[in-house]
C-alpha positions in Angstrom: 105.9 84.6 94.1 102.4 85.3 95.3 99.7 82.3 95.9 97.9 83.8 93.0 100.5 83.7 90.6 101.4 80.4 92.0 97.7 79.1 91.4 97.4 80.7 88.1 101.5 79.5 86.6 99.8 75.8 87.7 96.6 75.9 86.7 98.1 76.8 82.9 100.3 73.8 83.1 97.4 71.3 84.3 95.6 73.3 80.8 98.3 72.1 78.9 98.8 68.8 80.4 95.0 67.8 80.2 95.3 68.9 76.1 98.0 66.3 75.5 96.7 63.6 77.5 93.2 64.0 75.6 94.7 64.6 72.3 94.9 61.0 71.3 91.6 60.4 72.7 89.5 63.8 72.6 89.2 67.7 72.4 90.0 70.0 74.5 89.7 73.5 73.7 91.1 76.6 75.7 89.4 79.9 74.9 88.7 83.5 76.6 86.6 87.1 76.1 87.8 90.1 76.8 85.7 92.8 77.4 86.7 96.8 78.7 85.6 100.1 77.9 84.5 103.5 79.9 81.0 103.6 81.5 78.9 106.7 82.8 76.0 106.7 85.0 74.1 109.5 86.9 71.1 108.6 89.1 68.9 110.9 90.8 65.7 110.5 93.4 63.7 112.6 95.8 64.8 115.5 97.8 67.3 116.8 94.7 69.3 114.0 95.4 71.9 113.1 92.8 75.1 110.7 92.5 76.7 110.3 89.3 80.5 107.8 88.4 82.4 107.8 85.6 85.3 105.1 85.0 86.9 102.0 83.5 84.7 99.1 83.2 84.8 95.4 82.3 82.7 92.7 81.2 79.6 95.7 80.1 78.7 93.8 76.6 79.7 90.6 77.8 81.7 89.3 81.1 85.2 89.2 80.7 85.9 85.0 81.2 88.4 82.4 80.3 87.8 79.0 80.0 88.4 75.4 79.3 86.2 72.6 77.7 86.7 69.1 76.5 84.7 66.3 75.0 85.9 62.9 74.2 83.7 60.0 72.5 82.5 57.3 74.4 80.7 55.0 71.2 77.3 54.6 69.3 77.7 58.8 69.3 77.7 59.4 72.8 80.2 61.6 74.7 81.8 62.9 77.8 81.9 66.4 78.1 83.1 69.0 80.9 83.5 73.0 81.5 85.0 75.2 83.6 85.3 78.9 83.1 85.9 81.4 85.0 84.6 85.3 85.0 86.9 88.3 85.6 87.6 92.2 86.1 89.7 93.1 83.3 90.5 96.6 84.6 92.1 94.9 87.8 92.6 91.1 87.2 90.5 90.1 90.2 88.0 87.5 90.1 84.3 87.5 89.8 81.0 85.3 91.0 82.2 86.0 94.8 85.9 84.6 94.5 85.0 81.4 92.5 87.7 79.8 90.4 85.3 78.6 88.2 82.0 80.8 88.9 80.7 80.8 85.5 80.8 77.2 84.4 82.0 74.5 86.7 80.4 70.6 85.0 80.6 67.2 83.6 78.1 65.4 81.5 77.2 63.5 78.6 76.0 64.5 75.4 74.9 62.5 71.9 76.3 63.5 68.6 72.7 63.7 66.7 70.8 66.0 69.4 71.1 69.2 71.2 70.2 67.5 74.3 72.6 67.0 76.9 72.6 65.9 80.9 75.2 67.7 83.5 76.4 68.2 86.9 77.6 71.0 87.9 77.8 74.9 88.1 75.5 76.1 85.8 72.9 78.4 84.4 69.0 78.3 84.4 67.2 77.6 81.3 65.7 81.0 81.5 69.2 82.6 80.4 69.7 79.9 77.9 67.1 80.1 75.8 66.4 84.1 76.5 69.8 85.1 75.5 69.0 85.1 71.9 65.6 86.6 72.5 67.4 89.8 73.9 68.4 92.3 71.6 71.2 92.8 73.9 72.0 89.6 75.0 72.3 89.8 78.7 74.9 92.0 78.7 75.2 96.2 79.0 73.5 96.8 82.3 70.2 98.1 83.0 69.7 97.6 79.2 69.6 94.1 79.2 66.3 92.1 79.5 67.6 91.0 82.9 66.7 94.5 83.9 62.9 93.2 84.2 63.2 89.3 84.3 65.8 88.5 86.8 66.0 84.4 86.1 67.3 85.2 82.9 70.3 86.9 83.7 73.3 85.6 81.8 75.4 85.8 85.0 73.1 83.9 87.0 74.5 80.5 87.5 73.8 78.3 90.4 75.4 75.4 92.0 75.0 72.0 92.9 72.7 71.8 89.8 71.7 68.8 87.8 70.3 69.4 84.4 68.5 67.6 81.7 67.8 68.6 78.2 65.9 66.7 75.6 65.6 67.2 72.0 62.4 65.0 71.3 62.1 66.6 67.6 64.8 68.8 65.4 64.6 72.6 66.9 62.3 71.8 69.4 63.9 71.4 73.2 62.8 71.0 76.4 64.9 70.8 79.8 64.4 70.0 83.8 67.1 70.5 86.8 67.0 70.6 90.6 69.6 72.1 92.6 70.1 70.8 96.0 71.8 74.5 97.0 72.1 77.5 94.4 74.3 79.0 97.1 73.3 83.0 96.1 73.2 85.3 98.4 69.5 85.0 100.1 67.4 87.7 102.1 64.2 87.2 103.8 62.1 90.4 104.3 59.4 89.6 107.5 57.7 92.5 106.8 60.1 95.2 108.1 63.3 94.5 107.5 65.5 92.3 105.6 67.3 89.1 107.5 70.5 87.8 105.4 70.6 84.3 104.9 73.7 83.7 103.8 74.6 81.2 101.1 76.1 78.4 102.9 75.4 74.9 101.5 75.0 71.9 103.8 75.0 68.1 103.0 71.4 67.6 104.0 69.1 68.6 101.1 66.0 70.2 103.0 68.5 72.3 104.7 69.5 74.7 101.6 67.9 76.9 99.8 66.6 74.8 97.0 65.8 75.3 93.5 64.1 73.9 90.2 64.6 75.4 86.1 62.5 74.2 83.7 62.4 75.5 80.0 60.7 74.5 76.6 62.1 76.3 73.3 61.6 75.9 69.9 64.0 77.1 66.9 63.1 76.9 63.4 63.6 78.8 60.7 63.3 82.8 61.4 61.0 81.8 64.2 62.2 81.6 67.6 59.9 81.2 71.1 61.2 80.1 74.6 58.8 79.3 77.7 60.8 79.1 81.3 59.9 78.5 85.1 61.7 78.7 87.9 61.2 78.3 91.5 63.6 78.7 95.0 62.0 77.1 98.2 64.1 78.1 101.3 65.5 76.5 104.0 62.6 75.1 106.0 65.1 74.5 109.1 66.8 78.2 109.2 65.7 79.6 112.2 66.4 83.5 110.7 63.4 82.0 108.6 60.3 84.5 109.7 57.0 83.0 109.9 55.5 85.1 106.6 57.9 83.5 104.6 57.5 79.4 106.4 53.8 80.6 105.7 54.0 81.2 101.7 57.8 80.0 100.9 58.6 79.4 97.8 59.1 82.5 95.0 58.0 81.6 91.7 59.2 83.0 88.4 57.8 82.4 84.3 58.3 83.9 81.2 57.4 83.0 77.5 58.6 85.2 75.0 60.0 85.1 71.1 62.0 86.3 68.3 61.1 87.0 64.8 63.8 87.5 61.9 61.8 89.2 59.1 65.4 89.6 57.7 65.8 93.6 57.1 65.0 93.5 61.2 64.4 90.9 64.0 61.9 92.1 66.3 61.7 90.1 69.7 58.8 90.2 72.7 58.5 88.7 76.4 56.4 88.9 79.3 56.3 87.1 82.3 55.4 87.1 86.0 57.3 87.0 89.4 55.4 86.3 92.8 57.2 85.7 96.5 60.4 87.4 96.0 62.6 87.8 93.1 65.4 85.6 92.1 68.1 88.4 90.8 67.6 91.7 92.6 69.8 94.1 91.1 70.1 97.8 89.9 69.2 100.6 92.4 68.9 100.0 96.6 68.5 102.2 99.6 71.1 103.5 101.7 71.0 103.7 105.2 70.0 107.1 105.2 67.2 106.4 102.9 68.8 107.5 99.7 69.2 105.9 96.9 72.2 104.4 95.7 73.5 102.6 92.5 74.0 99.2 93.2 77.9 98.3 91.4 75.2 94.9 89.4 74.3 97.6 87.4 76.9 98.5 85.9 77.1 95.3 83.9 76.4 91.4 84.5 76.9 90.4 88.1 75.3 88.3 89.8 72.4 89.6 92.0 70.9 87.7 95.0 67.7 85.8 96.5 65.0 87.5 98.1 62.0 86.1 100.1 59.0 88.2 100.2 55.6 87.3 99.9 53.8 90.4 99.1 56.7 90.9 96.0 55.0 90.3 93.1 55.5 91.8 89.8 54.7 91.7 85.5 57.6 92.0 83.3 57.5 93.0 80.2 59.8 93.9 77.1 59.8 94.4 73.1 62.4 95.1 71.1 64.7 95.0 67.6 67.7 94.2 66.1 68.4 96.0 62.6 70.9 94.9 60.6 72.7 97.9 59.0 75.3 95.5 56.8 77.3 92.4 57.1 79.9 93.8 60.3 77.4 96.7 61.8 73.7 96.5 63.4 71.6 98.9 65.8 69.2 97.0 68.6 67.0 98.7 71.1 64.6 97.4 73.9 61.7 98.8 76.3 61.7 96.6 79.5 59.0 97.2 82.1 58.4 95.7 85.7 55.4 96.4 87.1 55.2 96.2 90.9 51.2 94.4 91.6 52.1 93.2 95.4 51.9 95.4 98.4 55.7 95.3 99.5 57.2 97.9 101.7 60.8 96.2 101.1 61.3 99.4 99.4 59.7 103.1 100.1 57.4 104.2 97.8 57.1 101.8 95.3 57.1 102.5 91.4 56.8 100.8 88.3 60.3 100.4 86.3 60.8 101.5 82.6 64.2 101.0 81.2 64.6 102.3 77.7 67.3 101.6 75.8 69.6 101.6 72.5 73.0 100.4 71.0 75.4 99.7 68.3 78.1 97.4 67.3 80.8 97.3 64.5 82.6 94.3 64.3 85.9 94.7 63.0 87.0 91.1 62.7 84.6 87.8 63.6 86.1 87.8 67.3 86.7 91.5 67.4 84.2 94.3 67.9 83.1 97.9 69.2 80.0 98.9 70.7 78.2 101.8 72.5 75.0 101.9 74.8 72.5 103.9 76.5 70.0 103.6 78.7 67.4 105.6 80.6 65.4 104.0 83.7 62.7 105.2 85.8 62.0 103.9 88.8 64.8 101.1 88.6 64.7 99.0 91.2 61.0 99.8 92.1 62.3 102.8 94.2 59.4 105.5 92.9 60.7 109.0 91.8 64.1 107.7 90.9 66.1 107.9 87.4 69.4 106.1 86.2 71.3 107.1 82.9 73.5 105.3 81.6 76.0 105.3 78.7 78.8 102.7 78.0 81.3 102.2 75.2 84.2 99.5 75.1 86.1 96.9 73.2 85.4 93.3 73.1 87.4 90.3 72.2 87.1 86.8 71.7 90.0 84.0 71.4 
């Protein structure tokens, strides 16, 4: 018997065993999403240059994860709560977020019965992809299509660790939230100029020796009116000495967005724009090879994780608009225009061009955890590499349990 099977026979028995001890006491609930289908993608740049995959894929609508949370009451409405879930490839059973166990959700907090407000430790996301998820008419999920595309913090994929959180619900629907993580532990790049110096993602005990990080985000939710407001900024490590003197010079990268969602009920109609300067906290898509071509990045495809990159002349607007139209009670059509437009005077990439995505989709949901869907998507200029284009068209099952 293999280590893996080993770890994995185990860890459902320790799922099992934590059920029955908190029965008495609490919940704990074991759950999953399933996600496969077939994805196409061609991409084409300068010089006739062309590349083009077609194949299994999982996780394009939603990442394919398994979990297990619990909650058990501590008096005068208060609770304990934890998460961990894990992220996977369904079309090979390995494991996602760079090997993690538990790369999606790994925390333990407390919560109060009469408030959506909550405190945690842990593994976790941003506040940009929490309250932007439902903004999105695709919801983080089927590649370039997703708002993420433009607006990197709010990538549903994103988490980071060693993060404490906060969120307070001073009044019913409205939220606000603060957290600090002593290490996000992505992968982080510093560009001096010329070329780009890997950082690594190594997390050491001293806090002014990470790359650090702070989320904050304010949403409010009432009736068929919805509007979110996030910020997030990474400061590097001040004692890396890979750290290039631009970068000690202007550090930290610096990323907001505001945006909303309107449910007029024949159609929901949803808007966003927001700002990056020093970097970018998610760079994903479309990159250069080292014979200046470019090349689809495998993020693109659906909802991994990107990385941290310092740059101080990387500054861009993001924009997007979209709907969501309700054809009846188990079908609906959404679509969204993303746009990030490059207003810095990078050279991390060669001739650099504003990015479009345009996109549209459909889902039929057979059952409440069951449904189908089908995407497309056309980008130009994705990844800020000028005179580039990326189709792409993805259909697939998903399931929930």
């Amino acid at each position: 018997m293999t280590l893996t099977k080993t770890l994995t026979l185990g860890l459902v028995a320790l799922c099992a065993n934590i059920s029955q001890a908190w029965a008495q006491h609490g919940t704990v609930t074991f759950y999953g999403l399933l996600d496969g289908g077939i994805a196409y993608q061609t991409l084409t740049g300068p010089a006739q240059y062309s590349q083009s995959r077609l194949g299994l894929a999982s996780g394009m609508q939603t990442t394919s994860r398994w979990g297990v949370r619990g909650q058990e009451p501590l008096g005068n409405g208060f609770n304990a709560n934890f998460q961990l879930e894990s992220s996977l490839d369904l079309t090979n059973g390995a494991l996602l977020s760079n090997g993690r166990m538990y790369g999606l959700q790994s925390w333990v907090g407390l919560s109060k019965d009469d408030s959506a407000g909550y405190f945690r430790i842990g593994r976790q996301s941003g506040y940009a992809p929490e309250f932007f998820l439902p903004i999105d008419p695709f919801r983080g999920g089927l590649g370039q299509a997703r708002m993420a595309f433009a607006f990197g913090s709010a990538n549903s994929n994103t988490k980071y660790s060693n993060l404490i959180k906060l969120m307070l619900e001073p009044a019913s629907g409205f939220r606000v939230g603060a957290g600090y993580s002593f290490s996000p532990q992505m992968n982080t790049y510093y560009f001096d100029g010329a070329k780009s110096i890997a950082a690594g993602s190594d997390y050491n005990d001293s806090t002014m020796n990470n790359t650090r990080l702070i989320t904050l985000g304010v949403s409010y939710n009432k009736g068929p009116l919805m509007l979110a407001a996030s910020y997030d900024q990474v400061m590097p490590n001040g004692a890396d000495p890979r750290l290039p003197s631009n970068i000690a010079d202007s550090p930290n990268i610096r990323e907001w967005i505001l945006g909303g969602k309107y449910d007029f009920g024949a159609i929901q109609i949803s808007a966003a724009v927001g700002q990056n300067k020093g970097g970018a906290i998610n760079v994903q898509g479309v990159s250069y090879t080292t014979i200046g071509k470019p090349t689809i990045d495998i993020n693109s495809w659906g909802g991994g994780q990107g990385a941290i990159i310092f740059d101080p002349n990387m500054n861009f607007n993001s924009y997007m608009l979209g709907f969501t139209l309700p054809i009846n009670g188990v079908s609906k059509i959404f679509s969204s225009w993303t746009r990030a437009a490059n207003n810095g005077t990078t050279k991390a990439q060669n001739n650099v061009g504003a990015q479009d995505a345009y996109s549209i989709g459909y889902q039929y949901d057979f059952t409440a955890r069951t449904n189908m869907y089908v995407a497309t998507s056309y980008a130009t200029n994705p990844g800020f590499i000028a005179e580039t284009a990326s189709f792409y068209v993805v259909t697939g099952l998903r399931h929930r349990f």
